[in-house]
N, C-alpha and C positions, 0 to 999 in steps of 0.2 A: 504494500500500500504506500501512495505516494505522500514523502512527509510535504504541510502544508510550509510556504514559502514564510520567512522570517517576514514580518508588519514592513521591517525597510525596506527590502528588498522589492517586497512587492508595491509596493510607493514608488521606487524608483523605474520598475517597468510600465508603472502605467504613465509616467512623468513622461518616458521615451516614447510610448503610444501617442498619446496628446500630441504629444512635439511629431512625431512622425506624420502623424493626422492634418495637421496648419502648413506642414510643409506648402502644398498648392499653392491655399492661400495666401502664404507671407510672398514667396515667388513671382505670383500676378498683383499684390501690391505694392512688389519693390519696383515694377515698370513703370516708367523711367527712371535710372539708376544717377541719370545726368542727363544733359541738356542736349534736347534731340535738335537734327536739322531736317528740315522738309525743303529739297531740291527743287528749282523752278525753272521749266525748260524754253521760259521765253522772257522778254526783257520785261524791267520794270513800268509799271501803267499799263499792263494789258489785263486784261481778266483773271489769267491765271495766275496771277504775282497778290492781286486783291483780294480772290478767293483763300487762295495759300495764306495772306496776312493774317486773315479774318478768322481761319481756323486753329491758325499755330496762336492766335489770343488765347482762342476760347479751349484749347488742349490744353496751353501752360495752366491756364485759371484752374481746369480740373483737375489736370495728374500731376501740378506740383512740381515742374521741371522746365526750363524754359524752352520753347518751339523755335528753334536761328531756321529765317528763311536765307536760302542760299541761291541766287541765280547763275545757271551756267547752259547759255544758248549753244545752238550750233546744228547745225544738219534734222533740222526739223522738231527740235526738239530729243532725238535721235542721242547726241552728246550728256545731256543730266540723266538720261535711262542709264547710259553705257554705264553713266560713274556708279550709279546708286545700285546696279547687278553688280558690282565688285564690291560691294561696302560688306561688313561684317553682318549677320542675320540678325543681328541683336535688337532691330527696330530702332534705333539708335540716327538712323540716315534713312528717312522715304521720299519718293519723289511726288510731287502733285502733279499728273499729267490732264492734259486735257485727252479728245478721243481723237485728237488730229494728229496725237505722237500714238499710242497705246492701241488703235484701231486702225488706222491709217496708212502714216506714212513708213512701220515696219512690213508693211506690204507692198508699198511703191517705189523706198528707196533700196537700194541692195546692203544691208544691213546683218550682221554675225547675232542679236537679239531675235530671238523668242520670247513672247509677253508668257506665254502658258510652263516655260520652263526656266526663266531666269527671273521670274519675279513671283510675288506670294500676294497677290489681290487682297486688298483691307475692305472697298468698299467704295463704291461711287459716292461722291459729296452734292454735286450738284451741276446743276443743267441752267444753260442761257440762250438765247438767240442771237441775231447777227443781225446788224441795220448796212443794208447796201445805201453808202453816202455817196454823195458828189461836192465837189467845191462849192459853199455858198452863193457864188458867183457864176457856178456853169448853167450852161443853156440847157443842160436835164433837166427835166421838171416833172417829170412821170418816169419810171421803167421803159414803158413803150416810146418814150424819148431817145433812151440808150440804147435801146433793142435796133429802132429806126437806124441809129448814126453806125452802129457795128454793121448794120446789114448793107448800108451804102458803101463802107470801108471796114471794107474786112480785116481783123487782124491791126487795124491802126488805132485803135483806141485800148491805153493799158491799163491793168489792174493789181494791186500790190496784194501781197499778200504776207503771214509770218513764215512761208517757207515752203518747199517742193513738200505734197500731200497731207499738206494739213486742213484745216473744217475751212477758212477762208480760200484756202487755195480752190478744193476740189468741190466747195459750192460754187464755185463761178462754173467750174465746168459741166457740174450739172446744170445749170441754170443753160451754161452757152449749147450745151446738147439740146435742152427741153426748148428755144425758141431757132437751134440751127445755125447757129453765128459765133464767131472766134473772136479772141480777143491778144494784146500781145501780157504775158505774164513777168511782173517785178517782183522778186525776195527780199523780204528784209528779215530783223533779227527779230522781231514779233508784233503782235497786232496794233499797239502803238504807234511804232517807225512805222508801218503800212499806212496809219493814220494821217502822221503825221507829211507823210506823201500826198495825201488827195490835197493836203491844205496847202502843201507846197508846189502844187501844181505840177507833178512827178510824176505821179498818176490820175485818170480820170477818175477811176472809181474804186472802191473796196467793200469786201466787207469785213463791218470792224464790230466787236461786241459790245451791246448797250452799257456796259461799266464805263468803256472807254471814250464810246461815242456820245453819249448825250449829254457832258458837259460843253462839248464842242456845237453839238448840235445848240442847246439852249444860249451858247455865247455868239448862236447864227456864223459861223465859221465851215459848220457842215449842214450840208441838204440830205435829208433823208428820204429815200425814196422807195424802197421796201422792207421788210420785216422777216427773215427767211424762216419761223415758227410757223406751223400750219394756223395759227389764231395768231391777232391780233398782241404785242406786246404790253401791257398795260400803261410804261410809261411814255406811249407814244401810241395812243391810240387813233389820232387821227393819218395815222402811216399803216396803208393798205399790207398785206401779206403777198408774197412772189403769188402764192395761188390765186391769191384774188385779180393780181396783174397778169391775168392772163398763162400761166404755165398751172395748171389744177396738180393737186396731188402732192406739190412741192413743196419740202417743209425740212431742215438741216435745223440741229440746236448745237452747243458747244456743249459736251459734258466732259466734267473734273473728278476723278478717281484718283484715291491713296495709294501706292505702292509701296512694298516693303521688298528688300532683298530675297531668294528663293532660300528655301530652307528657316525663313523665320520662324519660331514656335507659335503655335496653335493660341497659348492665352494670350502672346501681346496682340497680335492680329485679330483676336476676339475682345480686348479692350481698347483699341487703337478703335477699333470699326461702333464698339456699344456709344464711344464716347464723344465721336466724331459725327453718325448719326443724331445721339440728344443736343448735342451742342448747335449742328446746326439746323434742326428740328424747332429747337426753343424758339419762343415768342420776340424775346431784345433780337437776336439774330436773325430773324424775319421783316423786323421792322425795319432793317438795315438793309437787307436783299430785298425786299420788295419792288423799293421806288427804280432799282436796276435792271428789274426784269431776270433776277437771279431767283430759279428754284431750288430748295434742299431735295436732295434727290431723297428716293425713298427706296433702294439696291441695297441692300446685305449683303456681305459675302458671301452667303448661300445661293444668291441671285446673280452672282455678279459673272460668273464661266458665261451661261446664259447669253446676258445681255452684251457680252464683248462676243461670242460666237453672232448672235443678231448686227453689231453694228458692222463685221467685216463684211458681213451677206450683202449688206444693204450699199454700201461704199464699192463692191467690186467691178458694177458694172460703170461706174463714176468713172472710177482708174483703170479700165477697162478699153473706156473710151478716151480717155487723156492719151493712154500707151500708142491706139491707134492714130490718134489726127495726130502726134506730133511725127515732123519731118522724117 
């Protein structure tokens, strides 16, 4: 018969029990250990750089560690992915991509990245539309304005963009397929410098994201002339929709997803996404994305394989058709 264990003894195993048991959770509270950076694959003043501000606030506020945003442009976005697949898996380095690097242009640029095997999906943050602008001062004053002047001169009217296969770039070519007309294509370092082209008279037109555009717009600097959301933008409600202007069916948004290095563990990628969701979910945070025409998306990581398998589908015949009309 087995003698009963000494009173200490058995105090001291179930002390090891307990402690063995909070392991988990002391682990997924110690995340962030230090002060994270979230990568941002296009210059300062575009959407993605605003978005990325706005949530590395409201992470530091919750998990206790400061959010460093880090800008480093280049090949579409294509360069802040490359770094942030070599960073350590420790969640410690994510990148905020929009779906014009992360859907896009790893499919149209020739590219050594896999999104499905070099990165660890946190969770889609949030969705925007695009305001197709003209100089304050140009003769465009409808779509079918600019639609007219491509069709009489082909190829001579240009449009800027943040860079080969990204949601500005490859909405003009769906658009230039859905009415049959070409245009000539400008790069810059992101949707801002694109911007800041139409104002400089560099390019005729662009499309730039309403963060960027409608302080320009309100300072009458830029003409808006469609909206490329299947609805109506709210803070520009009297700016028709591409479908309303004649192309039906047509409707492109910007959407911003977290990434983490491949092989990050399961609980920071499950508190990174719990926390990133409520945060930009919350009411102050709504109040602030509204007048933008910025929505909190509503993708989990359960969601999210999904909806990047949807957005390639939907993009391939875009760059499908870019591959063929060019020379």
């Amino acid at each position: 018969m087995a003698q009963p264990l000494p009173a200490t003894r058995r105090g001291l195993l179930a002390t090891a029990a307990l402690l063995g048991a909070a392991r988990p959770a002391r682990a997924v509270d110690a995340y962030p250990t230090r002060p994270v950076t979230i990568v941002v694959p296009f210059a300062v003043g575009g959407a993605t750089h605003f978005v990325a501000q706005l949530l590395g606030r409201r992470l530091a506020a919750n998990l206790g560690q400061p959010f460093n945003i880090e800008v480093i442009t280049g090949e579409s976005g294509l360069t802040a992915m490359a770094d942030v697949a070599r960073a350590a898996p420790d969640g410690h380095r994510l990148v905020l991509s929009p779906n014009s690097t992360f859907a896009m242009a790893t499919h149209y640029l020739d590219t050594p990245l896999v999104i499905e095997r070099d990165f660890a999906p946190v969770c889609l943050v949030a969705s925007t539309p695009m305001v197709l602008c003209v100089h304050a001062d140009s003769g465009f004053r409808t779509l079918q304005d600019l639609v007219e002047a491509a069709r009489l001169a082909p190829e001579r009217l240009r449009y800027g963009s943040a860079g080969i296969g990204v949601t500005n770039h490859l909405a003009v070519e769906l658009f230039a397929k859905g009415f049959g007309i070409r245009f000539q294509h400008m790069t810059f370092s992101g949707g801002a410098p694109a911007m800041h082209a139409v104002l400089q008279d560099q390019v005729q037109f662009a499309f730039i994201d309403l963060v960027t555009a409608i302080p320009r717009i309100a300072g009458g600097g830029l003409r808006p002339l469609a909206v490329s959301s299947a609805v109506r933008a709210a803070p520009l409600r009297e700016v028709p929709t591409i479908a309303e202007s004649g192309l039906p069916g047509y409707a492109v948004t910007t959407d911003f997803a977290l990434f983490a290095p491949a092989r990050t563990p399961d609980f920071i990628l499950d508190r990174l996404c719990r926390t990133a969701l409520a945060v930009m979910r919350a009411e102050a945070t709504r109040q602030i994305l509204a007048p933008l025409a910025i929505e909190p998306a509503q993708i989990p990581r359960e969601g999210f394989r999904d909806y990047l398998k949807g957005e390639e589908k939907a993009w391939r015949a875009a760059i499908r058709h870019r591959e063929r009309a060019t020379p």
